[in-house]
C-alpha positions as CSV (number, residue, x, y, z in Angstrom):
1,X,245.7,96.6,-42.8
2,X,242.8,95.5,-45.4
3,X,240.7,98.1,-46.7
4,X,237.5,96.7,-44.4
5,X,239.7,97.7,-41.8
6,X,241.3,101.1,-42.9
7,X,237.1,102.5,-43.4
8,X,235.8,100.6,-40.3
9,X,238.7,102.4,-38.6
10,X,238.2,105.4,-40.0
11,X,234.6,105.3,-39.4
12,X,235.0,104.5,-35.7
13,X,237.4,107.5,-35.4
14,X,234.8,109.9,-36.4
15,X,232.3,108.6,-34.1
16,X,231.3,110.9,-31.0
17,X,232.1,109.8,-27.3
18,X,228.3,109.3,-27.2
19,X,229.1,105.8,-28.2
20,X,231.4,105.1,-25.2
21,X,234.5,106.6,-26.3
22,X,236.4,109.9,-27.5
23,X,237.8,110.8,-30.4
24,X,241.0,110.7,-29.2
25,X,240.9,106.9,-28.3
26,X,242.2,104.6,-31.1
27,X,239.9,101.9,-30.3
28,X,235.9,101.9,-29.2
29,X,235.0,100.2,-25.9
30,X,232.7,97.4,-26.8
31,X,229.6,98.2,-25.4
32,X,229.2,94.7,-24.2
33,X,231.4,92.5,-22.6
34,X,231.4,88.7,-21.2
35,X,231.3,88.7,-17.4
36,X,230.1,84.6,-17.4
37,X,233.2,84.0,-15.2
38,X,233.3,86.7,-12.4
39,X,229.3,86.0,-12.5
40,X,229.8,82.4,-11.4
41,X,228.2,81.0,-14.9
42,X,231.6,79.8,-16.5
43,X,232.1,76.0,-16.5
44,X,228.3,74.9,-17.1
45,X,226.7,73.3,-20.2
46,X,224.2,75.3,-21.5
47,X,222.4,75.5,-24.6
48,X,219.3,77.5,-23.4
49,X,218.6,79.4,-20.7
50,X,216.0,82.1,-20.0
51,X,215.8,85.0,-17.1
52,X,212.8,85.2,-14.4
53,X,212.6,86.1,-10.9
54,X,211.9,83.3,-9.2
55,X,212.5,84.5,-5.7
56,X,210.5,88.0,-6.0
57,X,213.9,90.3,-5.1
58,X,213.6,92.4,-8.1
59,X,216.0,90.8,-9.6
60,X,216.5,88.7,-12.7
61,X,217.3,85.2,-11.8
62,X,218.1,82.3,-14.5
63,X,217.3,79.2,-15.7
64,X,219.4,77.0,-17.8
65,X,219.5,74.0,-19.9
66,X,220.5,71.5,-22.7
67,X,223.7,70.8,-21.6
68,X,222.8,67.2,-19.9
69,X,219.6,65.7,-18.6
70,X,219.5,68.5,-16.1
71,X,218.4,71.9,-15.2
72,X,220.2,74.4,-13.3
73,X,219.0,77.3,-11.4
74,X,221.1,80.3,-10.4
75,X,219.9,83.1,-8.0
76,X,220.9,86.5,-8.7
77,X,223.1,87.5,-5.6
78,X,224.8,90.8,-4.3
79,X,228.9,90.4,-3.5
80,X,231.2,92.8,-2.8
81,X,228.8,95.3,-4.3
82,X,228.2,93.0,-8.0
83,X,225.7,91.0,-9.0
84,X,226.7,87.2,-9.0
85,X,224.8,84.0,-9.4
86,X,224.5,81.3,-6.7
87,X,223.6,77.7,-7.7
88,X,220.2,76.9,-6.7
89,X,219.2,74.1,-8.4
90,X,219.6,71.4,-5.2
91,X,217.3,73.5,-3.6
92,X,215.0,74.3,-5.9
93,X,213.8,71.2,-6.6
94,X,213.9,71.5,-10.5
95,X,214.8,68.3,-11.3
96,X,213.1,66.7,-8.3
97,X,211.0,63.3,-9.4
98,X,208.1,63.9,-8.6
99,X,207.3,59.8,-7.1
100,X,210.9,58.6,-6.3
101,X,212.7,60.7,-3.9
102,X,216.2,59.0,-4.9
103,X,215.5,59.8,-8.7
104,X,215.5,62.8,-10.9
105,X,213.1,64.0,-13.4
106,X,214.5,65.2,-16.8
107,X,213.0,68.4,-19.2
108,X,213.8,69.7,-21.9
109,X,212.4,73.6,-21.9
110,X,210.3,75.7,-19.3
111,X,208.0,78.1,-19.8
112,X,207.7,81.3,-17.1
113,X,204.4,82.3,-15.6
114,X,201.8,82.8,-12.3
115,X,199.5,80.1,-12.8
116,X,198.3,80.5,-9.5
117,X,198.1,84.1,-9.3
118,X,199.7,84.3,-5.8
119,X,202.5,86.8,-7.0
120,X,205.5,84.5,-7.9
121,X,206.7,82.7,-11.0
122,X,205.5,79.0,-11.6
123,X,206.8,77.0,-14.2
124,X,205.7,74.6,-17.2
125,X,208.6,72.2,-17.1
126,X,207.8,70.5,-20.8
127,X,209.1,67.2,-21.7
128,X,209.7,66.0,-25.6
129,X,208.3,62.5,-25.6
130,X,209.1,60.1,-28.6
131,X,207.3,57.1,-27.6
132,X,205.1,56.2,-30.5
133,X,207.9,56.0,-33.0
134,X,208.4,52.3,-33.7
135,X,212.1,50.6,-34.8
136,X,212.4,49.4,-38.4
137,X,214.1,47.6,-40.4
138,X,218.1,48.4,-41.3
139,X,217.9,51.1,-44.5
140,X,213.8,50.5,-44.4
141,X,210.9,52.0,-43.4
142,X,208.3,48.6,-42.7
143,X,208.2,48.6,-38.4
144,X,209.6,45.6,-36.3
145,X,207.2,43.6,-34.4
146,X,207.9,40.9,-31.3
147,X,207.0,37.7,-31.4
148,X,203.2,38.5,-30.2
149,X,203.4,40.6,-33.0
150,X,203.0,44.3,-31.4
151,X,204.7,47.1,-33.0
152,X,208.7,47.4,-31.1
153,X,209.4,51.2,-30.4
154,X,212.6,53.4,-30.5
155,X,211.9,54.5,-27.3
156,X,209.9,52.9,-24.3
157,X,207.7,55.1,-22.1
158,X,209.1,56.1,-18.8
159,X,206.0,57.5,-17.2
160,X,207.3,61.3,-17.5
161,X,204.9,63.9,-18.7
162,X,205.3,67.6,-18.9
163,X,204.3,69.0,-15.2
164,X,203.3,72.6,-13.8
165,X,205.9,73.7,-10.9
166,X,204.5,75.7,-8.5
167,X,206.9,78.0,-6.9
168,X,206.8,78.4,-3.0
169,X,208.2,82.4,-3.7
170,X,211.4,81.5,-2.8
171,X,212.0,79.5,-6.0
172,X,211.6,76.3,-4.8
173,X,209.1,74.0,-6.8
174,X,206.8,71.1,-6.5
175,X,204.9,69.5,-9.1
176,X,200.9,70.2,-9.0
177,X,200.2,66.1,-8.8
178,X,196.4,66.2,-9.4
179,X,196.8,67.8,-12.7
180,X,199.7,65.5,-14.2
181,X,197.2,63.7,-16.6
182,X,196.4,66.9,-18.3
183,X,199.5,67.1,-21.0
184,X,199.7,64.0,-22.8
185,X,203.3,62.2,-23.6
186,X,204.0,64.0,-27.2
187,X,207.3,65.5,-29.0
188,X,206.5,68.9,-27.3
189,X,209.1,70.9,-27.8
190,X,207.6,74.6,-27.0
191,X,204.7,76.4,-25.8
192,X,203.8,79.5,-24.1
193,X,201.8,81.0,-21.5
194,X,199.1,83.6,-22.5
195,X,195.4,84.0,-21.1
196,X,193.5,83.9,-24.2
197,X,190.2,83.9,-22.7
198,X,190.9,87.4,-20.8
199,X,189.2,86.1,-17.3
200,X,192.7,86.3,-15.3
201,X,194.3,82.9,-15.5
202,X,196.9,81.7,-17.9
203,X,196.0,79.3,-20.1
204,X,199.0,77.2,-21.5
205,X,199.4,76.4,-25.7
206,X,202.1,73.8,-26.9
207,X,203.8,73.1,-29.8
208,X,205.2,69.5,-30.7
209,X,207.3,68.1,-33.4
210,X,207.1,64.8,-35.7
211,X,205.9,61.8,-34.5
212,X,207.8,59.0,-35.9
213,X,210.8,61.9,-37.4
214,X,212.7,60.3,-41.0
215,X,209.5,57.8,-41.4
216,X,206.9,60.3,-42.4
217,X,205.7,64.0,-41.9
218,X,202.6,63.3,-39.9
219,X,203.0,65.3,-36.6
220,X,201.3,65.7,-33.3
221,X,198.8,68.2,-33.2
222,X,199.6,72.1,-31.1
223,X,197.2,71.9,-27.8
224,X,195.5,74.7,-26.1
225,X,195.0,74.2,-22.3
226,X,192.4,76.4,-20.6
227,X,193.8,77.5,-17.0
228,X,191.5,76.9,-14.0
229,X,193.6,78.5,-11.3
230,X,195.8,77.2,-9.1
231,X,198.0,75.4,-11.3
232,X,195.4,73.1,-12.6
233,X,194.5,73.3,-16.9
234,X,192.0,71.4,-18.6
235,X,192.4,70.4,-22.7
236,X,190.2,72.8,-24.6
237,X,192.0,72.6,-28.3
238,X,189.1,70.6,-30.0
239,X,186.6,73.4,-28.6
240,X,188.7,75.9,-29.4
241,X,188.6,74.9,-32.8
242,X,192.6,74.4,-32.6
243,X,192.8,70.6,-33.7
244,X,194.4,69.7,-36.5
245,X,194.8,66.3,-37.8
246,X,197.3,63.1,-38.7
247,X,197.5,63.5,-42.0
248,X,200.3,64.9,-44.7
249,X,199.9,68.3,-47.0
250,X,196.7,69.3,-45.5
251,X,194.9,72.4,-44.5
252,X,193.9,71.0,-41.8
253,X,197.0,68.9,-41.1
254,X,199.4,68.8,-38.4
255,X,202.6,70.0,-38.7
256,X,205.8,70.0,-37.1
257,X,206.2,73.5,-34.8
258,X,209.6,74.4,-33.7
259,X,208.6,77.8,-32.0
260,X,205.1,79.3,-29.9
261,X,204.5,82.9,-29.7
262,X,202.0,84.9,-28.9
263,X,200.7,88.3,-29.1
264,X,197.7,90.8,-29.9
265,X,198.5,90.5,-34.3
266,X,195.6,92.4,-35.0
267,X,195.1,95.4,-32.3
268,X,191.5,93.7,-31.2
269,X,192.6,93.4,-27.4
270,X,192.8,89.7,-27.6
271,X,196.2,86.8,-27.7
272,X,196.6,85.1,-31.0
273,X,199.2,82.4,-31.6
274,X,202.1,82.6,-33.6
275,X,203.4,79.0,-35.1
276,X,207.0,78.4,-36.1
277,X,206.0,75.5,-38.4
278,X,209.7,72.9,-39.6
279,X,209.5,71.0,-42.4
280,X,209.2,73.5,-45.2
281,X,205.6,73.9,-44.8
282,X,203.5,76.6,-43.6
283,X,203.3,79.0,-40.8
284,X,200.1,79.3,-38.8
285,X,198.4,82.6,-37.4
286,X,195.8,81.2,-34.9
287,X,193.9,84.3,-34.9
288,X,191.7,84.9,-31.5
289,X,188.3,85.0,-32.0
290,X,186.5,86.6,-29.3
291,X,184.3,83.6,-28.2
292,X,186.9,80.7,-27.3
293,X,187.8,79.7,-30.9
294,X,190.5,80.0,-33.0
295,X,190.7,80.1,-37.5
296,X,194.0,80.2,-38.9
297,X,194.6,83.3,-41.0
298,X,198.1,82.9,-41.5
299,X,197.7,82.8,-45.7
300,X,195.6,86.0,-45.7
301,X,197.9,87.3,-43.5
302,X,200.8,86.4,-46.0
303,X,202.7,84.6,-42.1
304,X,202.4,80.9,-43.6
305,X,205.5,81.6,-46.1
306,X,206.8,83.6,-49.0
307,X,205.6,84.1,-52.2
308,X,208.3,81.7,-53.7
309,X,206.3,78.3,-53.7
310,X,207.2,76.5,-57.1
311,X,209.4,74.1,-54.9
312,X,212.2,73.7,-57.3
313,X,215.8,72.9,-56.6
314,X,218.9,74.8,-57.5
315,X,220.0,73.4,-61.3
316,X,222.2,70.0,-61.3
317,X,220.4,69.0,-57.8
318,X,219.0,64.9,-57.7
319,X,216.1,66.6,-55.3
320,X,212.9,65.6,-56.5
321,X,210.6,69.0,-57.2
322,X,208.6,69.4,-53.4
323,X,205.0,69.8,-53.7
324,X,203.6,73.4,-53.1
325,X,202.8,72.4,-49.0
326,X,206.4,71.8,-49.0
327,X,208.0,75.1,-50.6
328,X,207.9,77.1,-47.4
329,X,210.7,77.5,-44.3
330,X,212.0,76.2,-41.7
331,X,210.7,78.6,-39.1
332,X,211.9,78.2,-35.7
333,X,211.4,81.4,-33.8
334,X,208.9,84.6,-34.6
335,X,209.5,87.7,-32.6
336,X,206.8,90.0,-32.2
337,X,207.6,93.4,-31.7
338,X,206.3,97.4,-33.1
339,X,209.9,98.0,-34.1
340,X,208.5,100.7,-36.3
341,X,206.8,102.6,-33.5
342,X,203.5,102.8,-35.6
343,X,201.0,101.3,-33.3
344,X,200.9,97.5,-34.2
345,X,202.9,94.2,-33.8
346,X,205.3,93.7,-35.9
347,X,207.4,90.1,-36.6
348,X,211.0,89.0,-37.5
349,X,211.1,85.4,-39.1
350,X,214.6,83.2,-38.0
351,X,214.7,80.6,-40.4
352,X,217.3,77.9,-41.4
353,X,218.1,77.2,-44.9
354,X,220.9,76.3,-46.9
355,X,222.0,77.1,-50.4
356,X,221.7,73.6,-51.7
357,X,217.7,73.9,-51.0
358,X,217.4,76.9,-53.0
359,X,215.1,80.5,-53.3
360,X,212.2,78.0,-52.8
361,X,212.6,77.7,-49.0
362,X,212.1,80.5,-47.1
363,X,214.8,83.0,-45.7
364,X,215.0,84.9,-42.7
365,X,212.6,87.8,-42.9
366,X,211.2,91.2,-41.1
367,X,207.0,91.3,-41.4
368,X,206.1,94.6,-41.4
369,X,202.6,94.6,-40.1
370,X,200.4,97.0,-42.6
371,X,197.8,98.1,-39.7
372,X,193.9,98.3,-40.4
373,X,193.5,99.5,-43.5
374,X,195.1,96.2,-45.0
375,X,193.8,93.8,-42.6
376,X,196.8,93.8,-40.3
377,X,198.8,91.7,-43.1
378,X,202.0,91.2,-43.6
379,X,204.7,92.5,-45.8
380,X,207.7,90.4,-46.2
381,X,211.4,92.0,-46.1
382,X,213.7,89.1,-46.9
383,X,217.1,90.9,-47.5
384,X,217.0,93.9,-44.4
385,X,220.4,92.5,-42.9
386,X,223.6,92.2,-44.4
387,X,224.9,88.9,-44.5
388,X,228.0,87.8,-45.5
389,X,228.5,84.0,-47.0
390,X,232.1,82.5,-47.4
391,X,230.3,80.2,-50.2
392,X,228.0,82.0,-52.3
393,X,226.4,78.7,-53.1
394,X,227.1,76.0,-50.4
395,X,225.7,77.8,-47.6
396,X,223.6,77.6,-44.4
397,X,221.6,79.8,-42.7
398,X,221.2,79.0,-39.0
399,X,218.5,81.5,-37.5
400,X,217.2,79.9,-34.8
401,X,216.8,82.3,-32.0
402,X,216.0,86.1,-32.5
403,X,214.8,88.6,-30.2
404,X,214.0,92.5,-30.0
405,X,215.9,94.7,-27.4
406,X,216.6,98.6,-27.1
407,X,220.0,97.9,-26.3
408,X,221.3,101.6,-26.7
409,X,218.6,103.5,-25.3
410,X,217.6,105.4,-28.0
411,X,213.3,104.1,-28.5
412,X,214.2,102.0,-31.3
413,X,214.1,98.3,-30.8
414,X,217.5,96.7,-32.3
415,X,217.7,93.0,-33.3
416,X,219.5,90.1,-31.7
417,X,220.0,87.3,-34.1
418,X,221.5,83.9,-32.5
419,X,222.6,82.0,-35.2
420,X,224.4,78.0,-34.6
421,X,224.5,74.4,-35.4
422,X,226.6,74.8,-38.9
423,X,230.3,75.4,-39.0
424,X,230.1,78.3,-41.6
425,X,229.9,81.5,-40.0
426,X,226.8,81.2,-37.5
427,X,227.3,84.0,-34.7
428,X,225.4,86.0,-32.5
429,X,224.8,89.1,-34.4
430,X,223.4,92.3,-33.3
431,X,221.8,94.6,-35.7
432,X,221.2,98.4,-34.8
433,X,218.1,100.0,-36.0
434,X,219.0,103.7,-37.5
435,X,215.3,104.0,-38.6
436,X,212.2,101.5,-39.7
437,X,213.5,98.7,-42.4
438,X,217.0,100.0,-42.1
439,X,220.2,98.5,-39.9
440,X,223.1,98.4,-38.7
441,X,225.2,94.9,-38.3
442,X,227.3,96.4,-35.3
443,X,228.4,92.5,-33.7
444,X,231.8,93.5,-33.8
445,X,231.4,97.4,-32.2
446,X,229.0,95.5,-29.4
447,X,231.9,93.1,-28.7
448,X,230.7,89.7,-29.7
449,X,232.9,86.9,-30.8
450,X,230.4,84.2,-30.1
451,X,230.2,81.4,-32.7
452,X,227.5,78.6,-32.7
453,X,225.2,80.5,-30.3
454,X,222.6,78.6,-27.9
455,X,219.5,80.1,-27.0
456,X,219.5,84.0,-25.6
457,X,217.4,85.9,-23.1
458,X,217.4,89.3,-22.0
459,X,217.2,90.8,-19.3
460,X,219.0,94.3,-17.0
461,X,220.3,91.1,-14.7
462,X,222.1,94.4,-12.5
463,X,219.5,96.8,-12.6
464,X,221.4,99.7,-14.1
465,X,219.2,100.8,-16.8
466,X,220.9,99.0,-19.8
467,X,219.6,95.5,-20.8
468,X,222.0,92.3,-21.0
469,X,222.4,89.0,-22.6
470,X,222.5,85.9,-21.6
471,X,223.6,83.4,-24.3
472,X,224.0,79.6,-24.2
473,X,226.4,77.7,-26.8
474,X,225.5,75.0,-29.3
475,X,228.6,72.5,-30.2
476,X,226.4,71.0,-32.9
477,X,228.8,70.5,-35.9
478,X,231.1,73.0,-34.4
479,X,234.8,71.6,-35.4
480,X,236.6,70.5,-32.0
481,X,238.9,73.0,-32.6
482,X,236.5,75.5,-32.3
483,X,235.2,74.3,-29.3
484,X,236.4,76.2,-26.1
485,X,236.5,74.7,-22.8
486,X,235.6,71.8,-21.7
487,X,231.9,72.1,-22.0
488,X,229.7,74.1,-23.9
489,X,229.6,77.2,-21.5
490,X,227.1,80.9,-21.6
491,X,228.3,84.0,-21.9
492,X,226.7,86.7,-19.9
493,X,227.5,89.8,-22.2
494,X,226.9,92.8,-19.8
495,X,225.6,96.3,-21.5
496,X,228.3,98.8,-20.6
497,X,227.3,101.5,-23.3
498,X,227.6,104.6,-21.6
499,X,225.7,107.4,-24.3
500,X,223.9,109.6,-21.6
501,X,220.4,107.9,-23.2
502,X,217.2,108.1,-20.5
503,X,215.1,105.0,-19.5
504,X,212.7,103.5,-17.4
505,X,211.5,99.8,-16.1
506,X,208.1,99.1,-16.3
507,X,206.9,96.6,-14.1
508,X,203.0,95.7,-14.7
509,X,201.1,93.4,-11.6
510,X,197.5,92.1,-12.5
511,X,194.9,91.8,-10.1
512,X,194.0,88.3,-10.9
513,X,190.9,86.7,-11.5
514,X,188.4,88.7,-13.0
515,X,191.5,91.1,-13.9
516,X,194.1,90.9,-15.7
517,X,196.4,87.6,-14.5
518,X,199.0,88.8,-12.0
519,X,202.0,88.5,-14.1
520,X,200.1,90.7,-16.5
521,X,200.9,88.1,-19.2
522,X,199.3,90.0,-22.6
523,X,199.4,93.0,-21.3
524,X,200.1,96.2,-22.9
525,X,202.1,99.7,-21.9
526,X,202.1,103.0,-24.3
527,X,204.8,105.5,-23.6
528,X,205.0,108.6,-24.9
529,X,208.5,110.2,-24.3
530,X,210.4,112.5,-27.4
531,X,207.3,113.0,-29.8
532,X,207.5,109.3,-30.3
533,X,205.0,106.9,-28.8
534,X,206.2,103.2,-28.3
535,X,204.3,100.0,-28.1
536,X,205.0,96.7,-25.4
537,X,203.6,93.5,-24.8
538,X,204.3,91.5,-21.8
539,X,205.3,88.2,-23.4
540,X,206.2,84.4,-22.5
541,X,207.8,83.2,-25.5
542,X,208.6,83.6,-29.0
543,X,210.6,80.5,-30.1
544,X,211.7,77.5,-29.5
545,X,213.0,75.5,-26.2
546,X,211.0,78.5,-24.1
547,X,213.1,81.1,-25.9
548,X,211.9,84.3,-23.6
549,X,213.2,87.0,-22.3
550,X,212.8,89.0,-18.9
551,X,208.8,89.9,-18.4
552,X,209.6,93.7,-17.3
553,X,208.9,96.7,-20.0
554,X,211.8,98.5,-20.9
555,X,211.9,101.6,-22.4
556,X,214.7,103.6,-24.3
557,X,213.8,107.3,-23.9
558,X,216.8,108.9,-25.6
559,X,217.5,112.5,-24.8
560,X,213.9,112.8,-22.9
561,X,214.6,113.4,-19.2
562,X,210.8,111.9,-18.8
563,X,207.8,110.0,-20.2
564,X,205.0,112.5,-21.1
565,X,202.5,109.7,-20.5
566,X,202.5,105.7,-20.0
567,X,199.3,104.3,-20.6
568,X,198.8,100.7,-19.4
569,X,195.8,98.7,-21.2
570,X,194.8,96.1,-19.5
571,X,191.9,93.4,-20.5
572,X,189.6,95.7,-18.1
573,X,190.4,98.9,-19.6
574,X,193.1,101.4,-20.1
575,X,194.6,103.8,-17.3
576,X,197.2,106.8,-18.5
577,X,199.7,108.3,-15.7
578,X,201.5,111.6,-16.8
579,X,205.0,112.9,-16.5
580,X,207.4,110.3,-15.3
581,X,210.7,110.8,-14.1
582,X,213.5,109.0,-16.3
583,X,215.9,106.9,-15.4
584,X,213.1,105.0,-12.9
585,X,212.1,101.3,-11.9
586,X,208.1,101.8,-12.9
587,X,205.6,99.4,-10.8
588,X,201.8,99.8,-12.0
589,X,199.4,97.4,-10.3
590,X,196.1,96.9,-11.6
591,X,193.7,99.4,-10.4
592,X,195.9,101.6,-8.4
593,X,195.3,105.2,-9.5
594,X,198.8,106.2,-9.1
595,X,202.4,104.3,-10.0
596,X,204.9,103.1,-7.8
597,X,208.5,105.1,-8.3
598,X,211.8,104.2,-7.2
599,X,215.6,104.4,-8.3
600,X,215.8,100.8,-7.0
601,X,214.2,97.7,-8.3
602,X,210.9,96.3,-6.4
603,X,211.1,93.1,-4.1
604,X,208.1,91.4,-3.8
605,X,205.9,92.8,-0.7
606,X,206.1,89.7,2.1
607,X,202.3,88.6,3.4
């Protein structure tokens, strides 16, 4: 036994039974572990995958992707008293072309929302389209031409766009077809739903990559699209003051976004958008004005990059010196989050780097929000989480995927950091929060072994009060004899921590148009429970490829047998309910004066 081992033993020995076992046991029960293949999940390709209930049982349902052309949809099914998942994806008409009935339609993320406000979950099926990027020359950069002498491209257009999927509520979908000219054929590679102009429907904001990628950096611009109900959006991104242009090193220049967010940055009851900007070059804060437009504050804010911008390159490196516009990260997904429990959205950064690009480009980093009094910036905490390099100096840093989660019940929100596409040491970590700007790396105690992660989404996919993972697997540069299996299968990591910790599911259901929108997208919940009060946002995404997680609240209540207080603020106003039982499923519907209460999750009410 190595010394590691002799004081992580040691320390696990004089843990309580709180933690899932006794001190008598010699080793701690994991408090998560992979049920993929009893679940029905083993033995499909997935890289990404995200959890939604698309067939209004109450329960958590998945989508997943980027293991083929294909999506797949699984329904969360009872059997034999556990929770399994039936393939759906025949059936719900995911992949279903929406002209030639003998052909399929391909994707490559989806976004989660009620765009119709009729009570179920639609879909924004996106599609990354690199048809303006034209062939050149062997080793060059000058474009080939035919012999009419038009520019020859990489790629020809197939006539696919990005499409809304209305859901029928019992998750089968159908593409709105009056509304298909609305998204036009770019590299769109995320997005999310959000309703930024508070009048009930969601409005729709993408994000898309380089345009002609290893020939220049000019990039296609982010798009706003206003929602007009019933599926249908209209472009409002010039109006909104949102368009950016063409052009290299710019202010006002396009740049190449990995990963959407959204939430309310500054407390002023209004979305702003959060862009995960590639390249090394800066972040964007599209801070919501009020009256339909949009200024980016992301440099006052200190969100566009560190304070490191001199661009230089470790000594001995044949890199040229990057200009200050390209001294930034590599930002794919931004988190939003009050970890603290101090009133206001904070944001964790996953970046990839590498040591060979050196302290100019950006690392992985907490933003701890500062509140009023400094303007809602940021301060950045580069080095919070212990990482461990086998290489000091030829390194990598893959952080694509991160996401907040009270996985122990306790009303702090840990971090889940999903980590892939390099062969040195890129896991799923999970990092426990003991108090504000200090964790705990606890992968191993949670039971994780999973190298080369995929995207993750969370969700309490059984109901039982403790929140789960779902986690898709990249292969990307993984040696083949680290592969396992035949494909690049998930792992559903059940939460089987058993601490005696109190909760309660929050369920929030707008009233629409002229309300809030019916999946409550924006939406905020207050709970008071233990002297501490906590702060959640319903949210569609916060990275890239749809990277989401499950749009129900939950809470950790610790010891607290009940919530003193929940207080929902909608875009109409706030409403406060006292004294809630723990341990509850919590549904709150816009304008009721009471909540709903039940020990069992809530179906959908049949019209």
């Amino acid at each position: 036994m190595t010394i590691r081992q002799f004081l992580i033993t040691a320390c696990l020995i004089a843990l309580p039974a709180a933690y899932g076992f006794s001190a008598e046991d010699k080793e701690p029960a994991p408090w998560f572990k992979d049920v993929s293949a009893e679940a029905g999940l083993s033995g499909v390709s997935v890289q990404n995958a995200v959890w939604a209930d698309l067939d209004g049982d109450g329960y958590a349902d998945c989508i997943t992707w980027g293991g083929g052309p294909a999506m797949n949809v699984f329904l969360n099914t009872e059997k034999d008293g556990k929770r399994i998942f039936k393939d759906f994806t025949r059936e719900s008409g995911i992949n279903r072309h929406p002209d030639i009935s003998t052909a399929a339609r391909v994707a490559n993320f989806v976004l989660a929302g009620d765009v119709d406000n009729d009570g179920d979950t639609d879909l924004f099926s996106g599609l990354y389209c690199e048809f303006e990027k034209p062939k050149t020359e062997k080793g060059g950069e000058k474009p080939l031409k035919d012999a009419a002498g038009k520019v020859i491209y990489e790629t020809a257009d197939n006539g696919l766009r990005s499409e809304i999927l209305l859901n029928d509520g019992a998750g089968r979908f159908h593409v709105r077809k009056d509304n298909r000219a609305a998204f036009p054929p770019e590299t769109t590679g995320s997005g999310a739903f959000f309703d930024y102009d508070n009048d009930g429907l969601l409005d729709l904001y993408t994000g898309s990559w380089y345009k002609e990628y290893g020939l220049s950096y000019i990039s296609y611009p982010g798009r706003l699209f206003r929602g007009l109900g019933g599926g249908m959006f209209d472009e409002a991104t010039e109006e909104a003051q949102l368009l950016t242009l063409p052009t290299e090193g710019r202010p006002d220049s396009s740049r190449p976004a990995y990963g959407i967010s959204h939430c309310d940055w500054d407390n002023d009851g209004l979305q702003d958008i959060l862009v995960s900007v590639y390249g090394r070059q800066a972040n964007r804060l599209w801070k919501n004005n009020g009256d339909g437009t949009f200024t980016d504050l992301a440099p006052a804010a200190n969100f566009d990059g560190d304070g490191i911008r001199h661009g230089r390159y470790p000594a001995g490196s044949k890199r040229e010196t990057e200009k200050e516009w390209r001294s930034h990260g590599n930002t794919f997904a931004a988190a939003c989050a009050d970890y603290d429990n101090d009133g206001d959205m904070d944001v964790f950064l996953g970046e990839i780097t590498h040591g060979w690009a050196g302290e100019a480009s950006d690392r992985s980093s907490l933003l701890e929000n500062l509140g009023p009094k400094k303007g809602f910036a940021f301060r950045r905490h580069a080095d919070l989480l212990d990482r461990v390099r086998v290489d000091t100096t030829n390194w990598n840093q893959g952080d694509m995927r991160v996401t907040w989660a009270d996985f122990d019940n306790d009303g702090l929100q840990d971090l889940l950091l999903a980590s892939g596409d390099y062969p040195d040491g890129q896991y799923l970590r999970l990092f426990r929060q003991k108090k504000p700007l200090v964790f705990e790396d606890i992968t191993e105690k949670a039971g994780f072994d999973w190298e080369s992660s995929g995207g993750v989404s969370i969700a309490d996919y059984d109901n039982d009060g403790r929140l789960d993972i779902l986690a898709g697997k990249s292969w990307m540069r993984l040696p083949a004899e680290r592969r396992r299996g035949p494909v690049p299968s998930p792992a559903l990591f059940r939460n089987r921590l058993s601490n005696g910790n109190h909760w309660l599911s929050v369920k929030l259901e707008g009233s629409g148009e002229a309300g809030a929108n019916k999946g409550a997208i924006g939406a905020r919940v207050k709970l008071k429970a233990g002297g501490v009060t906590q702060l959640r946002e319903v949210s569609s995404s916060h990275g890239p490829s749809g990277l989401s997680d499950e749009q129900v609240l939950h809470f950790g209540l610790g010891k607290a047998k009940s919530a003193d207080s929940i207080e929902v603020i909608w875009t109409s106003g706030g409403v406060t309910f006292e004294d809630i039982p723990a341990d509850r499923f919590v549904k709150i519907v816009e304008g009721a004066m009471t909540p709903e209460l039940s020990r069992k999750p809530f179906a959908r009410k049949k019209e």
